[in-house]
Every structure is written in structure tokens, then in C-alpha cells.
KELO-790296 format. One record per residue (C-alpha): residue in one letter; x, y, z. Coordinates in steps of 0.001 Angstrom, whole numbers, padded with zeros to 6 digits, always signed. Last residue first. Layout:
BEGIN
AXYZ/...
//
This chain:
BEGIN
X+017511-019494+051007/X+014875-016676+050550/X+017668-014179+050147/X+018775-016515+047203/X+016499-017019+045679/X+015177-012835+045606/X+018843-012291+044381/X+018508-014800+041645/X+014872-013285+040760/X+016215-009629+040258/X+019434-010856+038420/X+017106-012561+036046/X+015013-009385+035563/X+018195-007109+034527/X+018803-009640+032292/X+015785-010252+030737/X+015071-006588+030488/X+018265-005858+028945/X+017601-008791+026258/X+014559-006934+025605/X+015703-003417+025311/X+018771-004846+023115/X+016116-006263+020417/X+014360-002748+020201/X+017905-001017+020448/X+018515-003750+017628/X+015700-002453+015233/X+016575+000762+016239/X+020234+001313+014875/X+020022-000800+012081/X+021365-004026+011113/X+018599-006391+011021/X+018078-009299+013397/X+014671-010552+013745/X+016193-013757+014576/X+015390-016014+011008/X+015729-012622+009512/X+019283-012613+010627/X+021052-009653+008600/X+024339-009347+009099/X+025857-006948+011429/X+026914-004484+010383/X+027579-001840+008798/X+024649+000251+010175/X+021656+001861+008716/X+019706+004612+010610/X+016017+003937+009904/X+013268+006102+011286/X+010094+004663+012713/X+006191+005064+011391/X+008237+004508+007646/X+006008+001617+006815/X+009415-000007+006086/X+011074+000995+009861/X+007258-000004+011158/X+008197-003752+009440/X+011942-003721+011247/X+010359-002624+014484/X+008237-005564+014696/X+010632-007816+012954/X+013044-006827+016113/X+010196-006916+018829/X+008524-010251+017667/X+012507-011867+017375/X+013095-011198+021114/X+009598-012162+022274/X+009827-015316+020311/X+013117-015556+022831/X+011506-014768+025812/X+008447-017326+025149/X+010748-019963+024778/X+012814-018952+028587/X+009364-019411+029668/X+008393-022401+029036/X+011479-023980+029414/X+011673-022281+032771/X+007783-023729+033627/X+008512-027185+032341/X+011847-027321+033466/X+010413-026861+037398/X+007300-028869+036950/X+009554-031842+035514/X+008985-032832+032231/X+005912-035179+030620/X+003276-032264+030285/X+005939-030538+027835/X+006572-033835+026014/X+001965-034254+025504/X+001669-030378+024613/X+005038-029900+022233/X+003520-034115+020382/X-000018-032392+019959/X+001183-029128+018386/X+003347-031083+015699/X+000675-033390+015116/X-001349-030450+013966/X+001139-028745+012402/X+001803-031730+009942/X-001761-032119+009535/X-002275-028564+008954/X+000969-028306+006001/X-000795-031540+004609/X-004052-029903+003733/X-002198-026505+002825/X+000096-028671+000498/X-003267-030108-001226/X-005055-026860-001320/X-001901-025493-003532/X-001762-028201-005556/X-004898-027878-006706/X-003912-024278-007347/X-001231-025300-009931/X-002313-023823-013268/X-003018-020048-011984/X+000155-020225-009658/X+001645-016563-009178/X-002011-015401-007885/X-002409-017903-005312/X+001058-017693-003796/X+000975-013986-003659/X-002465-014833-001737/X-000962-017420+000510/X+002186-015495+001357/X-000627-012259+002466/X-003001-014246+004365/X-000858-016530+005918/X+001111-013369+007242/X-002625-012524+008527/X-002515-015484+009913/X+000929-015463+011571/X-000022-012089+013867/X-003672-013494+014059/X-002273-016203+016228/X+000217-014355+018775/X-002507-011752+018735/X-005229-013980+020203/X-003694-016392+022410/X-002033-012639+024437/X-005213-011762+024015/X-006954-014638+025638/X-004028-014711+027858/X-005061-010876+029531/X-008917-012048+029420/X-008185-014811+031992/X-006155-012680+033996/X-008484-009737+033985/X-011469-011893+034911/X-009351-013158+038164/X-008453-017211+038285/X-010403-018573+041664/X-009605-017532+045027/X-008855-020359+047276/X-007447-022343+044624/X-005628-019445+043571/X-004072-018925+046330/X-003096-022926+046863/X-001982-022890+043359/X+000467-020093+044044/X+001990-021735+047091/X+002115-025116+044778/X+004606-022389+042467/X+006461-021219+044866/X+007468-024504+045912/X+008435-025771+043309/X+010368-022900+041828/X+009839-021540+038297/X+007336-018891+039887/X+008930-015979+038813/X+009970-017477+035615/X+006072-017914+034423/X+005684-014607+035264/X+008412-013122+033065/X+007671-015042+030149/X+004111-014228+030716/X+005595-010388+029998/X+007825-011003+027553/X+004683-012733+025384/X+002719-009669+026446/X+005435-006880+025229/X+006535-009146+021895/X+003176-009551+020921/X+002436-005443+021163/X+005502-004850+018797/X+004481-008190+016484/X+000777-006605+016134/X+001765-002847+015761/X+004397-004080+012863/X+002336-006348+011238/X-000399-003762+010555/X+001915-001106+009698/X+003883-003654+007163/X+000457-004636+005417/X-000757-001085+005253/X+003149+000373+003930/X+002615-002744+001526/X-000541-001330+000319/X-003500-003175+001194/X-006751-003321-000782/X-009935-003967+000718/X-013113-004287-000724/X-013432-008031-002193/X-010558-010467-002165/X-008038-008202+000517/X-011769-008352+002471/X-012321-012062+002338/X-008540-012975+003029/X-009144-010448+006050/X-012229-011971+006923/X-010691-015339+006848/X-007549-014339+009505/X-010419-013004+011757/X-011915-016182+011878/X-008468-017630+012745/X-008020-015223+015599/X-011203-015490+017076/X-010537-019222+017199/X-007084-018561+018668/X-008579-016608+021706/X-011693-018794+022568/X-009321-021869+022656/X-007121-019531+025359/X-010684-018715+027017/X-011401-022181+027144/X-008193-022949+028925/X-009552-021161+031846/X-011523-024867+032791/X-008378-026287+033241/X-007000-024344+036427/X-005057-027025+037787/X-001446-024817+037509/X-000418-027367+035284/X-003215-027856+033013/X-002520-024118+032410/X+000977-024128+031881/X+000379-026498+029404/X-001868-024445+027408/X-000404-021382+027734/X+002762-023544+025902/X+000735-024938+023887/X-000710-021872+022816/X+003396-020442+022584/X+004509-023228+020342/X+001623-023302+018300/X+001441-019976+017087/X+005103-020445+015799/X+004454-023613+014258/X+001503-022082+012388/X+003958-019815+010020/X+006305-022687+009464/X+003610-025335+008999/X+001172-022659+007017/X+003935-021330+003982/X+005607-025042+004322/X+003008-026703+002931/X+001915-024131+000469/X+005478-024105-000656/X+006078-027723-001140/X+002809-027974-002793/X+003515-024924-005187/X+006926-026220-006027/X+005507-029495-006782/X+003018-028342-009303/X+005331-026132-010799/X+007750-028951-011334/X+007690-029625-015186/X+010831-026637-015969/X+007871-024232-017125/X+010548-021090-016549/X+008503-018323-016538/X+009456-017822-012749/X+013021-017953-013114/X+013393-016028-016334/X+011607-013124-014348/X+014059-013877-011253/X+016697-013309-013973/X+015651-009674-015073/X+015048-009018-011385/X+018678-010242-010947/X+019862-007471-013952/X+017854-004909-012407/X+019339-005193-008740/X+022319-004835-010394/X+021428-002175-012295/X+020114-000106-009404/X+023545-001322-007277/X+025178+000968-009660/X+022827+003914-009703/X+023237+004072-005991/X+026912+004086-006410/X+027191+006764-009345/X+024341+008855-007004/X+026917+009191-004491/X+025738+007322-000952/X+022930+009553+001006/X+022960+007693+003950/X+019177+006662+003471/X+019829+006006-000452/X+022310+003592+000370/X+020062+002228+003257/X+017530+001902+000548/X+020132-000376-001915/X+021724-002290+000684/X+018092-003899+001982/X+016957-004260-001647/X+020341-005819-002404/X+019521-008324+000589/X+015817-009558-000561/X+017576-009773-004432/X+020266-012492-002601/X+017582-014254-000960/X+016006-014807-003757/X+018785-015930-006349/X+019993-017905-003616/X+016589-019685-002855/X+015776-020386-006731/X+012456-022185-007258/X+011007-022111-003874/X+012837-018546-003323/X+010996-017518-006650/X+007873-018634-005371/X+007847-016606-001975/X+009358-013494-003238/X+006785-012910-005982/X+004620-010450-004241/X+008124-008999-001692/X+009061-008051-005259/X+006514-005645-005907/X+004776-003601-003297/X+006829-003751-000466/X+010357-004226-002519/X+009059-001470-005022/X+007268+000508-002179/X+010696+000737-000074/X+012687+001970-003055/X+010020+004750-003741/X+010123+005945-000198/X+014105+006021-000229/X+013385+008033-003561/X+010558+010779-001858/X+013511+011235+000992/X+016626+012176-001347/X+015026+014271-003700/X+018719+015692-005069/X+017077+014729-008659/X+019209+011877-009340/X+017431+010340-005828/X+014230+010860-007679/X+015067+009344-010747/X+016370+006527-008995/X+013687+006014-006742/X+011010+006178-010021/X+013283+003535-011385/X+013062+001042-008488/X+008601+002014-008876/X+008881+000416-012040/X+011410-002460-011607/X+009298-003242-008409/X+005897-003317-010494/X+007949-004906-013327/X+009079-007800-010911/X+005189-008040-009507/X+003804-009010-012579/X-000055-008915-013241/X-000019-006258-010606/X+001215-003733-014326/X+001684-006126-017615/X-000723-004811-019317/X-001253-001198-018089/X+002600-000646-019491/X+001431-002062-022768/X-001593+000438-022861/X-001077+003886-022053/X+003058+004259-021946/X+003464+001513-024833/X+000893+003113-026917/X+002514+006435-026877/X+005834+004159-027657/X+003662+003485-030806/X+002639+007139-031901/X+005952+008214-031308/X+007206+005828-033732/X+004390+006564-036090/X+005579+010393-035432/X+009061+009649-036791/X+012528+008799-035567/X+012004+008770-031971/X+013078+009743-028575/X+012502+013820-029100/X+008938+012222-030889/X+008511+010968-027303/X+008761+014257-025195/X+005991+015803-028047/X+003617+012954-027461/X+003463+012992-023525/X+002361+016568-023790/X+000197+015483-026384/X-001151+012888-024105/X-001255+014977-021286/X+000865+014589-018327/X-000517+013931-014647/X-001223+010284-014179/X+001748+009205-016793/X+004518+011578-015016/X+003466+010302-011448/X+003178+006566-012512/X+006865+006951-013807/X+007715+005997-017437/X+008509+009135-018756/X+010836+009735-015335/X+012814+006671-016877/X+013834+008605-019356/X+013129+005407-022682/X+016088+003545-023758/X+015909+002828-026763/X+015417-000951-028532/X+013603-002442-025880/X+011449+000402-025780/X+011085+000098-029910/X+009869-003553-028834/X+007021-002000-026343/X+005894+000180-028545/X+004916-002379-031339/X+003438-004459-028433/X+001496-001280-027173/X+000114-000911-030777/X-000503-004418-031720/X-002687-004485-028838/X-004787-001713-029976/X-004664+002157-028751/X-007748+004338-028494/X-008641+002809-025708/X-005994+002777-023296/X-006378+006358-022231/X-009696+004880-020510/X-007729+002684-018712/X-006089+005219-016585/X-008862+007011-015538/X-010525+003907-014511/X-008119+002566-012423/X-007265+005782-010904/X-011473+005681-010056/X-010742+002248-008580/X-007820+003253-006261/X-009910+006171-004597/X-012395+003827-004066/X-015912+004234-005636/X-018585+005869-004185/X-017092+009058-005531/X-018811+007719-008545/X-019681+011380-009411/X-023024+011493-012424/X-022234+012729-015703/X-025677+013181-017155/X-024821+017053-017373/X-025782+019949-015330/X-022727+019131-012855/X-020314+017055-013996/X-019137+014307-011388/X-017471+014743-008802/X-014400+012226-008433/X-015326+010835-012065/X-014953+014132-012866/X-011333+014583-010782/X-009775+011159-011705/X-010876+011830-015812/X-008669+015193-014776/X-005940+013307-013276/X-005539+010782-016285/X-004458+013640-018286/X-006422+015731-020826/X-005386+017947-023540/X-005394+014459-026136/X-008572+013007-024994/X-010699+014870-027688/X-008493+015789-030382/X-007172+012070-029940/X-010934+010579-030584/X-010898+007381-029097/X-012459+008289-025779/X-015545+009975-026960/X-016889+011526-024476/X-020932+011230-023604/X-022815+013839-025637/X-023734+016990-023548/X-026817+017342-023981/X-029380+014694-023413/X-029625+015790-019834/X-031048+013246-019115/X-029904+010323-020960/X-032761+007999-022471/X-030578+007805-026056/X-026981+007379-024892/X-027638+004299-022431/X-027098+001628-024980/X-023519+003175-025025/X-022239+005385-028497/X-019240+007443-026956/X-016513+005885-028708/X-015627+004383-025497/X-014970+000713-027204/X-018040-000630-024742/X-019612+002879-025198/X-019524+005916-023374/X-023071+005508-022058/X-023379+002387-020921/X-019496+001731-020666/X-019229+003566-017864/X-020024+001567-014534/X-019551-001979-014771/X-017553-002085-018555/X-015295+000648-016853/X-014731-001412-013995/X-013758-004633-015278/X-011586-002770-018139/X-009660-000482-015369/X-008789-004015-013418/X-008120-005705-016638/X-005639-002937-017492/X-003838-002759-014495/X-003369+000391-012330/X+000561+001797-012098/X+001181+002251-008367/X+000001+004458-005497/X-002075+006581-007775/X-001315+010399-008828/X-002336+013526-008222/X-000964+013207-004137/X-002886+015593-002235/X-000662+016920+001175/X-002467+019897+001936/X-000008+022143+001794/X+002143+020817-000908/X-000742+019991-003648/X-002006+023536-002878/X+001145+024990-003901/X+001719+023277-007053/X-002086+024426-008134/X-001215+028378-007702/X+001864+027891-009522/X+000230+025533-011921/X-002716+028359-012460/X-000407+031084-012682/X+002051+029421-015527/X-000873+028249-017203/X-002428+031397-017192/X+000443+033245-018422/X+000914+030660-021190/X-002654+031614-022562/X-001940+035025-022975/X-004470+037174-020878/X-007838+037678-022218/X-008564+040455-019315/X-011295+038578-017523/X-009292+035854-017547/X-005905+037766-016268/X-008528+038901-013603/X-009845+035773-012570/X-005802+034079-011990/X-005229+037611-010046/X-007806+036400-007273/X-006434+032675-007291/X-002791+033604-007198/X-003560+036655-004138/X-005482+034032-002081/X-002351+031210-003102/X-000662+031473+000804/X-001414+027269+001370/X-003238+027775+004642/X-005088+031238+003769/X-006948+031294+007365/X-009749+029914+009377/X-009150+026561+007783/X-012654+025826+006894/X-013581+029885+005954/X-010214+029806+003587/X-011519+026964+001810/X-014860+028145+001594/X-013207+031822+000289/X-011194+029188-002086/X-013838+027786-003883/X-015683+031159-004466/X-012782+032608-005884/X-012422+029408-008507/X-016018+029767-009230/X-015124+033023-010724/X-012167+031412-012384/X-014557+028571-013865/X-017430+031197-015000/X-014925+032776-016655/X-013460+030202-018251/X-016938+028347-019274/X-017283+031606-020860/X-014590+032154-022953/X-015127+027888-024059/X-018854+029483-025148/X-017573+032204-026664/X-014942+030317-028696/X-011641+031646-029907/X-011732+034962-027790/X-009289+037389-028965/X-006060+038310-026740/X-003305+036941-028896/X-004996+033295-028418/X-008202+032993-026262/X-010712+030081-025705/X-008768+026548-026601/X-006155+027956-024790/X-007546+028244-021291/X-008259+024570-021129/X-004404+023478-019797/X-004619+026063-016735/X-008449+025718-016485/X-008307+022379-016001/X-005855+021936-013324/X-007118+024930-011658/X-010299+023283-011349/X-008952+020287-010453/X-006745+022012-007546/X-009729+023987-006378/X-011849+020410-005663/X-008793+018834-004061/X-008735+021882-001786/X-012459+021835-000953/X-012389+018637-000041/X-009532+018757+002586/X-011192+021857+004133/X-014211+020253+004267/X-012238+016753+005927/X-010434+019714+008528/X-014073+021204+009004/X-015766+017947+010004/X-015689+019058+013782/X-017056+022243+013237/X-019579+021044+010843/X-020480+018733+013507/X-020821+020917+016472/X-022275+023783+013950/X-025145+021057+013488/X-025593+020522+016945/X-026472+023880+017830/X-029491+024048+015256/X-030296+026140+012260/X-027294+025409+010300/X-027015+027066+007004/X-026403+024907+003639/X-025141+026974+000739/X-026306+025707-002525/X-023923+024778-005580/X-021828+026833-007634/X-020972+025135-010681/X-017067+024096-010136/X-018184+019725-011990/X-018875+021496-015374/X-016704+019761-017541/X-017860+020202-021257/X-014415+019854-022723/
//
């Protein structure tokens, strides 16, 4: 391989006081660099080294000395690494020095492996770099980009013969040629990840570190698809149906960091003959790339399988975060059409996701995890047959749902504005309701830019999608407790008209008005940006029914808007004193359910701990969950409203 991405480059000095300010400050993101940039090189030269020596004679001068230069370069990566941490962070200084010399002595070639993974295994634990993507990429993803930034040179079949070949400069060395299995069969989707990470220097291989981390996985991964046809991967795929494949060869961590002869030699163990091989090779670089985001269930089935392994393994943390990802990440995708067309099928695979991770968190026998695996299996295998089913009421089904997904999700929002709203009016302070309008607007438009960004730029993980929930619902739950709170202290008639007098007299304060226009805010944007995330899964699992889709939202807002205007016109109608402890007493009890899906959704982005309990049953509807914090959260609330009821029943009746 040509790779010459470790070429010594320039040393910058700073001249000016300012410049060591912001090198110092940048030094842990150096530092980070640097180490990803040692572990590629040590990636390649462990696997490269024995295409240039064998029995201590040099196979190829010019692969001998691409080694050489690569384990001097190796030295000087590290000293820049050990300058940006101000010490030898991961321990390998004595690994990278002796890794030169057995070059420079023509060492075996399994010797420098061995070093060179050693040395790599320990930077990959010290500074926390994952080689390998957060999920399986899909194949039309890696085609889209390839075409858009490759394919000129390396060809549209990455044969190496793109348009762009000929006015190449450097001319030398020709692109890759990604067909060839001489050629692509030593690599592994990390090292394409690396060069197209930093490029080659000295070559026409430019870095396209501009793209995301996600894309360039994307691309490294399809470009092991080419040399394989459709036939291929669907040939494979049967003979997978047929064995049963180690589940660890299947994992998005074996496929982004194995070779393909590697990968080769483990399948002709499963296999009659090499066409066999050859065909379940195709499986792992194609098929698997098929069907991967296109289909949640074999995302979740996937990643569920990666836990397992784990958890088989004694790796008791890494599997509980696998089994989180697959219900994040994969089922939670398809969860809202497959409960439209089969509730009980749905909820019931929602609940053995639950039993399965806190399984895993107690650290239940591996027999009894691996049981409630194949359960879980055989429903997703179901759910699958579920939502292939063309049963003629797809159309209705994504109506229903669409109406429901923004009525249910708005209703929420519009209980509490209206209540703010109301309270308001009330309180004869109309003219701050502006700054509640002003709130929810903000809100919405935010809502669109995030349906523009997940569209465009931005891709959430489930852990993103669960942090971001979780923060909003925690903080929601404090303010909405908060005016619940306020609105009860002043429940009394005459109270209250003594509080309308003051602030008649003084006017509503700045920080008043601006505390309910975020309170208006984040009690919106919490349910849009759940709208967001049902109405994209929608949008994606119902290609021939999106009419329908635009239809149910249509209806879902007039529902919700009639809805809103019938809570603000029967609040206005009740007596001042059950207005404000109806009022009140509502936002209390979103309050409760904010705090305990709040701390349930940090629980799956793993920002809490979980400690499972045996009861009691889940209440989703309550933000009920059986664990330990998630009802401490819930408890902490309902203490507070106790504790501040008994306040404001011994202030009564002192008054009295």
C-alpha cells in the first residue's frame, strides 16, 4: 500500500504570547490527534510489515523502506504526544522505541504484529478511541458519498479508472483499486477510516476530515462492498440462514477492524469450500450493508447480539451498553408503527428490552440472559412479519398514527400554556401573555431546525436523543413544580386580589416575565423535538403512505387546536379559587411524570446509574419505571408536594 499519511510535517513555533495561550489550551484535542494518528500508523505497520521481510530478508526495498521510515515517524509521533500530555499517558514509550528497532533489525513479521497491537491496544484504552462506528453504515449512504467525493478518481465501480485519473497531481501513485482482492484484502475498514481521516501525504490523496466522523465509516465500509455483486451477498445471506454464523463475526467492531483475509480464513472454518466462504464474505461486506438503518429490527437484532457476545465474554458493562443502543438505536425506530399495527406485540418487545438490560445490569447467569435473547429474537422476527405485512391498511395506520403522534404529544404542551395562559388573564396582566406566545413560537421554530438538521448535518444517536430529552424533561419538571407551587400559594381569594393590587401598583418584573417564557418554552420544545423523532421514524417506515401522513398531521392540529381552545374558555369559566388549585395541582402532576421520564431517558444515555428493582410495573403513561432512581426522582417530588402542602395549611390556618 502506498499510504504515506506519518510523513513528517513542519513544526510550527509560536512567536507571540497568545499563541502558546491557545496551543496550551488546545493541547488535550493535540494530544487526542496525535494518538489516533500513532494508532493508524501502528495499525498499518503491524499488518504491512510482512509484505517487506520474511526469515529476516527484505522482500521489497521500497515496502523495507516505507517501514522504516513509518517506525521512525512512529517515534516522532509519540515524542509530540508525550510533549501534549506532559507525560507517557498510555505507558507504550518503551513499545514504540523497541517497535523501530525490531524494524531496523528485520525482525519476524509476527513479532511486529504482536508489538505493534500491544502497543496499539493500549493507546485505544487510554485515550478512549473507539476503531469502529456506532452502528453498521448502510450501503446507499456509503454509495451516495463515495460517488460525491471518490469516485472521480477511483472509479464509479472503484477499479481505479475515474475521469479524474489523467490530470492528477501527483500522477504517481495510481488511485486504489477496490476490486482487486490482493489489493483490499490486508486492509480493514479502519485503515480506509484513517486515510480518508488524513489523507496521503505526497500523493493526490487528499484528507476529507471535513467530513463527519460517521460519513468517512460510511465510506470505508462501502468500499469493501465493491468487489462483491448482489447475487453474492444474497447467495451469502441464504448459507447464513442455513449456519449459524459467531455472532462476534457479525459485530460492527469485528467487521470495522478485521481484514478481509482475516475475515476469510474464520469463514472457510464455517464452510464447506472457499466459494462458500467467498459468499458469506459477501454477506458480511455487502448484504449486511443492505439491509443496515434501512431496517431498524436488524439494527437492534445486530447490536442485541453484540450484548450477548459481550456479556458471554465476562464484559458485563460494554453488553448492558450494547443492549441499550439496540432498543435506542433500533427498535425504539420502528416502535411507533408496529404498536399501530400490533399494540401487544409492541408493547410486549418495549418490556423484554427493559427485563433483558436490567438482567444484564444485575449480572443474571449468562443461560438466563441468553434465554430472554431468543425470545426477544423470536418477537423481533414477528414484528418484521408485522410490518411487511401489506394487509390494505397502511394508509390508515399511518393517518391514525400521524394524528395521534402530534394530538397526544401537543396535548401536553397545551395543557400547561393554557394553563399560564389562564392564569394570566386572571391575574389582569394580559399584555405578559405575549411573552408566553413568544415562548412556544420559539419553541416550534426550534422544533423545524432540528427536523432540518437530523435531515441535513446532524445525526443523533439514541444516547444524543435520550440526553437531550432527559436535561429538557429534568429542568421542565423543576419550573413546572415550581409555578405549581406559586400558583397554590395564592389559591385563596383573598390572597390572590392582595397580589393583584401589588402588582398593579408595580407592574410584572422582567425576571418574571422571562421565567414563564421559559418555562412556555421548554414545556413545548420538550414534545417537539419528540415530534421530531416519532415523525421521522414514521416518515421513513411509510415510503407509499406519506400523503397520509400530512393528512393525519392536518387533523391531529385541528383536533389540538380545538382541544386548547375548549381547556382556556372551561378554565376561565370556574371559580378563581378551583381555577388556580386545578391549575396547579395539573402542573404538579406533569411535573411528577417530567422528572421520572427525565431520569428514566439519562438512566438510557447512561449520565445516571440504573439499579433495577422487582417491582413495580412499569407505568410509562406516569413516568413510572422500576428502578431505584427513577422513583427517588418521582418520590423527591411527591415529598416536596407534601411537605409544601403542610407548609400552606399551617400558614391558613394561623391566618384564620
Amino acid at each position: 500500500m502506498d499510504t504515506r499519511i506519518f510523513t513528517k510535517r513542519p513544526k510550527v513555533v509560536g512567536q507571540y504570547l497568545i499563541l502558546v495561550v491557545m496551543l496550551f489550551a488546545a493541547a488535550p484535542a493535540l494530544a487526542q490527534d496525535q494518538a489516533k494518528k500513532l494508532v493508524a500508523l501502528l495499525d498499518y505497520l503491524g499488518s504491512d510489515y510482512k509484505n517487506a521481510v520474511k526469515d529476516g530478508k527484505v522482500l521489497s526495498q521500497d515496502e523495507y523502506g516505507e517501514m522504516q521510515e513509518f517506525a521512525k515517524r512512529g517515534i516522532e509521533l509519540f515524542t509530540q504526544l508525550k510533549a501534549a500530555d506532559q507525560g507517557d499517558k498510555a505507558g507504550v514509550e518503551a513499545a514504540v522505541k523497541s517497535l523501530a528497532q525490531h524494524v531496523a533489525d528485520k525482525a519476524e513479521p509476527k513479532i511486529v504484529a504482536e508489538v505493534a497491537k500491544a502497543t496499539k491496544d493500549k493507546l485505544l484504552a487510554a485515550y478512549n478511541i473507539i476503531p469502529y462506528p456506532r452502528r453498521l453504515p448502510a450501503l446507499a449512504s456509503g454509495k451516495k458519498l463515495y460517488d460525491d467525493n471518490c469516485a472521480q478518481c477511483h472509479g464509479a465501480s472503484g477499479k481505479g479508472d475515474g475521469p479524474g485519473r489523467d490530470s492528477m497531481n501527483p500522477k504517481t501513485p495510481l488511485p486504489a483499486n477496490f476490486t482487486d482482492p490482493e489489493r483490499i484484502g490486508g486492509l480493514s475498514p479502519f485503515k480506509v477510516f484513517n486515510t480518508a481521516s488524513f489523507g496521503i501525504e505526497g500523493t493526490a490523496m487528499a484528507s476529507f476530515a471535513a467530513l463527519s466522523e460517521e460519513q468517512r465509516w460510511q465510506v470505508a465500509f462501502y468500499v469493501f462492498a465493491l468487489r462483491f455483486s448482489d447475487d453474492a451477498a444474497k447467495a451469502g445471506a441464504q448459507l447464513v440462514k442455513a449456519k449459524s454464523l459467531p455472532s462476534d463475526l457479525q459485530s460492527v467492531a469485528t467487521l470495522a477492524t478485521t481484514a478481509d483475509e482475516v475475515l476469510l480464513d474464520r469463514l472457510k472454518e464455517q464452510s464447506k469450500d472457499e466459494s462458500q466462504a467467498l459468499a458469506l464474505l459477501a454477506h458480511l461486506r455487502r448484504g449486511m450493508l443492505e439491509v443496515a438503518l434501512a431496517d431498524p429490527l436488524a439494527i437492534a437484532k445486530g447490536l442485541l447480539g453484540d450484548a450477548i457476545a459481550l456479556y458471554a465474554k465476562g464484559e458485563k458493562d460494554p453488553a448492558y451498553q450494547k443492549a441499550v443502543e439496540a432498543y435506542l438505536d433500533g427498535y425504539e425506530l420502528a416502535e411507533p408503527t408496529l404498536k399501530a399495527k400490533d399494540a401487544d406485540l409492541g408493547n410486549g418487545l418495549e418490556a423484554q428490552f427493559t427485563q433483558l438490560r436490567n438482567a444484564i445490569k444485575q449480572g443474571a447467569p449468562v443461560e438466563e440472559v441468553q434465554k430472554l435473547h431468543l425470545e426477544i429474537e423470536v418477537r423481533l422476527d414477528r414484528a418484521t412479519q408485522a410490518l411487511a405485512r401489506n394487509d390494505g391498511y397502511s394508509g390508515y395506520y399511518a393517518f391514525a398514527n400521524s394524528a395521534l403522534i402530534i394530538f397526544r404529544e401537543g396535548l401536553e404542551a397545551a395543557l400547561i400554556l393554557a394553563s399560564i395562559i389562564g392564569m394570566l388573564r386572571v391575574m389582569g396582566a394580559p399584555e405578559a401573555i405575549r411573552y408566553i406566545h413568544l415562548g412556544w413560537i420559539l419553541a416550534l421554530v426550534c422544533g423545524g431546525l432540528t427536523w432540518v438538521a437530523t435531515q441535513t448535518v446532524l445525526t443523533l444517536s439514541g444516547r444524543h436523543r435520550e440526553t437531550m430529552e432527559g436535561f429538557i424533561s429534568v429542568f421542565a419538571a423543576v419550573s413546572l413544580f415550581y409555578v405549581g407551587y406559586w400558583l397554590h400559594t395564592r389559591s385563596e381569594v383573598k390572597r390572590w386580589h392582595e397580589f393583584i393590587q401589588q402588582k398593579v401598583q408595580s407592574g410584572i418584573s422582567t425576571r418574571r416575565i422571562f421565567g414563564l417564557t421559559g418555562i412556555s418554552f421548554f414545556a413545548v420544545y420538550r414534545e417537539a423535538f419528540e415530534v421530531v423523532l416519532f415523525y421521522q421514524a414514521l416518515w421513513m417506515q411509510n415510503e407509499g403512505s406519506r400523503g397520509s401522513i400530512l393528512w393525519g398531521l392536518a387533523v391531529g392540529l385541528g383536533l389540538l387546536a380545538a382541544a386548547t381552545f375548549a381547556i382556556l374558555k372551561l378554565g376561565l369559566k370556574l371559580p378563581l379559587k378551583y381555577f388556580l388549585s386545578a391549575t396547579g395541582t395539573l402542573l404538579y402532576v406533569v411535573a411528577f411524570i417530567f422528572a421520572g421520564n427525565g431520569v428514566k431517558e439519562l438512566q438510557a444515555a447512561q449520565w445516571i446509574s440504573t439499579t433495577p428493582l422487582a417491582g413495580p410495573t412499569a407505568i410509562p403513561f406516569l413516568g413510572i419505571y422500576p428502578t431505584v432512581e427513577t422513583l427517588a426522582a418521582q418520590g423527591l417530588m411527591l415529598g416536596a408536594f407534601v411537605a409544601t402542602s403542610f407548609w400552606l395549611a399551617t400558614q391558613r390556618k394561623k391566618a384564620a
